[in-house]
C-alpha positions in Angstrom: -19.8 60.7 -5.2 -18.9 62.1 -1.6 -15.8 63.4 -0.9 -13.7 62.8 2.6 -13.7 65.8 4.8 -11.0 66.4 6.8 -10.8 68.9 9.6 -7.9 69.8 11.5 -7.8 70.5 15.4 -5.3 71.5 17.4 -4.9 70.3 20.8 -2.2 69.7 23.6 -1.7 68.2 27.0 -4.1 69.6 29.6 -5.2 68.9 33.1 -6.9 65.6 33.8 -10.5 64.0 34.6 -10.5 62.4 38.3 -13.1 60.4 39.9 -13.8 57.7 37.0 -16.6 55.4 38.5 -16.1 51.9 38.4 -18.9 49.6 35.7 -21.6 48.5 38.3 -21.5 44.0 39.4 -24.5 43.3 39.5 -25.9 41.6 36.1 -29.5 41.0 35.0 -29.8 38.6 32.3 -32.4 39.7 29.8 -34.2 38.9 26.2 -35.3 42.0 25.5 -35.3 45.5 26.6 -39.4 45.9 25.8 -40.1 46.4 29.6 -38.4 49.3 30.0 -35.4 48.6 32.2 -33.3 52.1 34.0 -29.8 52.0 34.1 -27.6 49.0 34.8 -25.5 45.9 33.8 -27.7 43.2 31.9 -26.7 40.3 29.8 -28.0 39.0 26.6 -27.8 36.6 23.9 -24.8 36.7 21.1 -22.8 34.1 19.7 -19.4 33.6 18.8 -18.2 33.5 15.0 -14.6 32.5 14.2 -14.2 34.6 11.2 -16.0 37.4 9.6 -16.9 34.6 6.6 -19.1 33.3 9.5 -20.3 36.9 9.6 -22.0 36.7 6.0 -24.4 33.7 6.1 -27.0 33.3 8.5 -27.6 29.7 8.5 -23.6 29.6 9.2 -22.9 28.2 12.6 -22.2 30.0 15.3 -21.3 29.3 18.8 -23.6 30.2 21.2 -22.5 33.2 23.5 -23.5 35.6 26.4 -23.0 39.1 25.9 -22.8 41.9 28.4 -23.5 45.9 28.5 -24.2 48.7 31.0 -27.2 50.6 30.0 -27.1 54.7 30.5 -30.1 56.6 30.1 -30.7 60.2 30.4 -32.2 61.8 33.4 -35.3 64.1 33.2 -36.7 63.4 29.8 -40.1 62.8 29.5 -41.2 59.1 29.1 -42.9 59.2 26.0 -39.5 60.8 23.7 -37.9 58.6 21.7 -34.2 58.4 22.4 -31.5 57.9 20.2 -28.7 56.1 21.3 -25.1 54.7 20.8 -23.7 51.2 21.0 -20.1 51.4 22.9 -17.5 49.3 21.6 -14.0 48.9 23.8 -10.3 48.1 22.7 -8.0 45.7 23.3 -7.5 46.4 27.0 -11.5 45.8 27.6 -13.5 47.6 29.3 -12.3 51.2 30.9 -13.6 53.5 33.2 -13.8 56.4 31.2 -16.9 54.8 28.8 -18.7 55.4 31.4 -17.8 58.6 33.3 -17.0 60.7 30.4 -18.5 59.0 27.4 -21.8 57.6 28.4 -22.3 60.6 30.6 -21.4 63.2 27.8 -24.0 61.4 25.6 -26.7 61.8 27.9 -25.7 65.2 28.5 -27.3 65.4 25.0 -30.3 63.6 25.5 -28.8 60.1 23.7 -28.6 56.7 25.4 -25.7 54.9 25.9 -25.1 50.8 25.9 -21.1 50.3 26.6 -20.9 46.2 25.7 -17.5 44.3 27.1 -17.1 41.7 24.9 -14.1 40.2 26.7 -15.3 39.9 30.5 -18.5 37.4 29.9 -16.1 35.1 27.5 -13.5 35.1 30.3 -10.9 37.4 28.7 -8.8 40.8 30.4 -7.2 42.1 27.5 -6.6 41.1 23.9 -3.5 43.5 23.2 -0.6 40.7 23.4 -2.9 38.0 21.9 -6.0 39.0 19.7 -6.8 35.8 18.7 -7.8 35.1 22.4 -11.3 36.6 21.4 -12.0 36.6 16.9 -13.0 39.7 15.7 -15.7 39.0 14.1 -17.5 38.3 18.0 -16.9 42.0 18.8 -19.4 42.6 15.5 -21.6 39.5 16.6 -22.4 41.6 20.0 -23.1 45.1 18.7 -25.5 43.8 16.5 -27.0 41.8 19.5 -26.7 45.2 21.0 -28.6 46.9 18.7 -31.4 44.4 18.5 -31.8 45.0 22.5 -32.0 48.4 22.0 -33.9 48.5 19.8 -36.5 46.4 21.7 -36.4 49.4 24.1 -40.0 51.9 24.5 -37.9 54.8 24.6 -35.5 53.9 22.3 -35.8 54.8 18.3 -34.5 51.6 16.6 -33.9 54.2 13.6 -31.5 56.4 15.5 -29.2 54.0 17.2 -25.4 54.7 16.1 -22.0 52.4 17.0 -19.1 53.9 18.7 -15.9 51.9 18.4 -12.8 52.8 20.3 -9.1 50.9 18.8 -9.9 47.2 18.1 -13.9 48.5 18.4 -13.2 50.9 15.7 -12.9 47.2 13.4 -16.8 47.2 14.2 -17.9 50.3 13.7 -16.4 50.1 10.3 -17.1 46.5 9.1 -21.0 46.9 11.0 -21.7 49.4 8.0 -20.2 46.1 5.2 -23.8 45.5 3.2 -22.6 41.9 3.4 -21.9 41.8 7.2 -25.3 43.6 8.0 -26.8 41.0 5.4 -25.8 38.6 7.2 -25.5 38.9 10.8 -27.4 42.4 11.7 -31.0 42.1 13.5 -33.7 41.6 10.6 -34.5 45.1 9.4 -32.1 46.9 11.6 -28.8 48.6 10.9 -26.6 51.0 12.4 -27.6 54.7 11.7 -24.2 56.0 12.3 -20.5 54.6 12.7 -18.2 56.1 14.4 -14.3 55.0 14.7 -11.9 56.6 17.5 -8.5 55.6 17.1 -8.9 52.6 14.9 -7.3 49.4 14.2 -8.3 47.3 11.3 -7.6 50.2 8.4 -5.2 47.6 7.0 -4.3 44.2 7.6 -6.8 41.1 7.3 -9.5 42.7 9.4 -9.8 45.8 6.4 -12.5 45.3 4.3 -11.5 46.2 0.8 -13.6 49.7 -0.5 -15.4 49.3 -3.5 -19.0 51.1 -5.0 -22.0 49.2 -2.9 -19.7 47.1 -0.3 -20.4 50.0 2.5 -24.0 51.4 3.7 -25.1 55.0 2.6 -25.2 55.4 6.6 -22.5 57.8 7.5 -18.9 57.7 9.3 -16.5 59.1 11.3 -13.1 58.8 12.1 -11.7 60.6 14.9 -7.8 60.1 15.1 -4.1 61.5 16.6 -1.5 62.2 14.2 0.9 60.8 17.2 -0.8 57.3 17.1 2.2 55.0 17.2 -0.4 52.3 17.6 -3.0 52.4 14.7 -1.5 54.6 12.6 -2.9 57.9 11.4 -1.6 57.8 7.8 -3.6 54.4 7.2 -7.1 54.8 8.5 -6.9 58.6 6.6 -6.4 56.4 3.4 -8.6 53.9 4.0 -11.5 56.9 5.0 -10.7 58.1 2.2 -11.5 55.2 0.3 -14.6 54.6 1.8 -16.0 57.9 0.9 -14.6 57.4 -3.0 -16.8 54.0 -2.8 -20.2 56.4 -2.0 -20.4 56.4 2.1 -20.6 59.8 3.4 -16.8 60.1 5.7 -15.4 62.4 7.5 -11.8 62.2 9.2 -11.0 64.7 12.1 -6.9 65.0 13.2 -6.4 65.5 16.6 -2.9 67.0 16.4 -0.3 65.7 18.6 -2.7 62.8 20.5 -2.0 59.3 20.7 -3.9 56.4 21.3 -5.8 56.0 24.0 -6.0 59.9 24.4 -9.4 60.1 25.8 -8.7 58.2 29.4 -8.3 60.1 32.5 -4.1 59.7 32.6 -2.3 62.0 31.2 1.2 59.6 32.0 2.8 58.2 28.6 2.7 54.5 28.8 5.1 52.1 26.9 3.0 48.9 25.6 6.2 46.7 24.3 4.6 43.4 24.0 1.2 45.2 21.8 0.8 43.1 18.8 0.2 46.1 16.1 0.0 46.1 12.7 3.4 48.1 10.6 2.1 51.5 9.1 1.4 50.9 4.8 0.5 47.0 5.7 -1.0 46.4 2.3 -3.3 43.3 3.0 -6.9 44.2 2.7 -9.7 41.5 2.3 -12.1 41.5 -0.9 -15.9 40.9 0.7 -16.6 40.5 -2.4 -14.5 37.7 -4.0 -13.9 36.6 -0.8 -10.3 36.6 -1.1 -7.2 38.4 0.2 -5.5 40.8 -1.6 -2.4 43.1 -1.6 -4.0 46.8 -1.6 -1.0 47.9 -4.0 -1.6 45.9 -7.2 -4.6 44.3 -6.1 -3.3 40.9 -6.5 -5.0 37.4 -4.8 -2.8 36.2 -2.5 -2.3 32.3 -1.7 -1.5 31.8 1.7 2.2 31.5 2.0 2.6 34.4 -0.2 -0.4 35.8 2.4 1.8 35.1 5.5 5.2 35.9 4.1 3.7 40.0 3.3 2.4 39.7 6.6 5.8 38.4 8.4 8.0 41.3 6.4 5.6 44.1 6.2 2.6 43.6 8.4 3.2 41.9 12.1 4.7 43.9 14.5 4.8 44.7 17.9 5.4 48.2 20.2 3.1 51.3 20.9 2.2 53.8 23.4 -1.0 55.2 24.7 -1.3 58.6 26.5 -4.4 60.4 27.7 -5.3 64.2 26.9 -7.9 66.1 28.0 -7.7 68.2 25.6 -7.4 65.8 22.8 -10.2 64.1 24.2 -12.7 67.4 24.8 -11.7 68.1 20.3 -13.1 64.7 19.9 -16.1 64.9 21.8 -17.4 68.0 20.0 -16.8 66.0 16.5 -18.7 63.0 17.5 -21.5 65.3 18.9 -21.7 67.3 15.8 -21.7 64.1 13.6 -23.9 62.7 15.6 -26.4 65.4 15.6 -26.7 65.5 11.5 -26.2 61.5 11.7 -29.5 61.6 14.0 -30.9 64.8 12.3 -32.1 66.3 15.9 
């Protein structure tokens, strides 16, 4: 059985990125990636599933939808090697400059692709953080998969090395993409994500968790990179729940960034006060069984009916309140995890 690793950095507030570049307009719809395409915007085929029960089964109906990424490839690389790359996954807020000027660009620094997917803009949605029923959860996971079918459709792209990168609500997909269940049921025949890695996470408790048991998560390993000043998705949670996942069998490791809080790898270093965030309360103990397909309360493991459900959620689940604050040198700590864990994850 693997064991959690948890490794401690220390960072603080440092001087700040400038220049973030703006995602590019222009939009080229496309099936597949097996001509080749450079870098831009292009859209593709997804769907949208209410729940992540629609998530499971693939003759299960889902609406038809119309996904959207920017595509960054590295610059002088020979034609004929085989990238690996790394499926983006935004937030709540969407889509934010800093996927692209430091993440994308710090990825093909190392020779690894980068596909930064906005779920909200092509289904006509800003920001999810007062609302997140505006846009299911279980669409998010619908796209990266699409994602990762794309990519994998791609000459220079190996379909075996292509990892997910989720930042806050993303951070739901990069964990519940690695469910044997959800990849079952809604991943691209014969593909699967090679690596999962969570930034500042939502979804370690509440409905959206999946419940860690022996065989409900991939050998394919993860990582969670988190700030122990995280009013927003608490640290203490997603440590647990990593934890967890590791005591069920999938290779995890948890990196602390010590005093970072969410949202710590964008360009502004200014705290910002998000009153009206919906969030869930820190030790929210609902979890849901993939396996029994039923909800349960993580501290005596007990089926709940759904007004017991929605009275634990009332008292010790919904909640609303955060702040976000960016840190350079919160952010540079992280970077260095994910490209160490992404260098065994892709064994170059």
């Amino acid at each position: 059985m693997k064991s959690c690793l948890i490794r401690i950095l220390t960072v603080g507030v440092g001087a700040l990125l400038v220049g973030a570049t703006a995602l590019a307009q222009t939009v080229t719809p496309v099936t597949d990636f097996s001509a080749a395409p450079g870098n831009g915007v292009y859209s593709y085929a997804s769907s949208t599933p209410a729940t992540v029960m629609d998530l499971l089964q693939r003759n299960r109906p889902r609406p038809a939808a119309t996904a959207q990424g920017e595509l960054v490839l590295p610059a002088n690389l020979p034609a004929d090697v085989k990238l690996p790359a790394v499926v983006l996954v935004h937030g709540s807020g969407g889509i934010y400059p800093e996927q692209i000027s430091f993440w994308a660009r710090l990825l093909n620094e190392q020779g690894i692709a980068a596909f930064v997917i906005d779920v909200f803009g092509p289904r006509g949605v800003k920001s999810t953080a007062d609302d997140q029923s505006l846009v299911p959860f279980a669409a998010d996971t619908a796209d990266a998969f699409a994602a990762l079918g794309l990519l994998a459709s791609h000459p220079r792209i190996d379909p075996k090395r292509i990892a997910v990168m989720g930042f806050s609500r993303g951070g739901i997909t990069a964990v519940r993409s690695g469910v044997v269940r959800i990849i079952n049921g809604a991943a691209p025949a014969g593909l699967r994500f090679a690596a999962h890695v969570a930034l500042y996470s939502g979804g370690c408790t509440g409905a959206v968790a999946v419940t860690p048991k022996a065989g409900v998560f991939s050998p394919e390993p993860m990582l969670f990179v988190h700030g122990d000043a995280d009013d927003y998705a608490y640290m203490s949670d997603c440590q647990s729940y990593a934890r967890r996942i590791a005591e069920a069998g999938t290779p995890t490791e948890f990196v602390v960034l010590a005093g970072a809080r969410h949202k710590f790898d964008v360009d502004n270093g200014r705290r910002i006060s998000l009153p009206s965030s919906t969030k869930n309360k820190e030790g929210c103990p609902l979890e849901f069984d993939i396996v029994e397909l039923k909800m349960r309360d993580r501290r005596n493991g007990e089926a709940l009916a759904a007004e017991k459900l929605q009275a634990i959620n009332r008292e010790l689940c919904a909640d609303k309140g955060a702040t976000m604050e960016g840190d350079r040198k919160a952010r540079e700590a992280a970077a260095k995890a994910v490209l160490d864990f992404l260098k065994k994850s892709f064994k170059a």
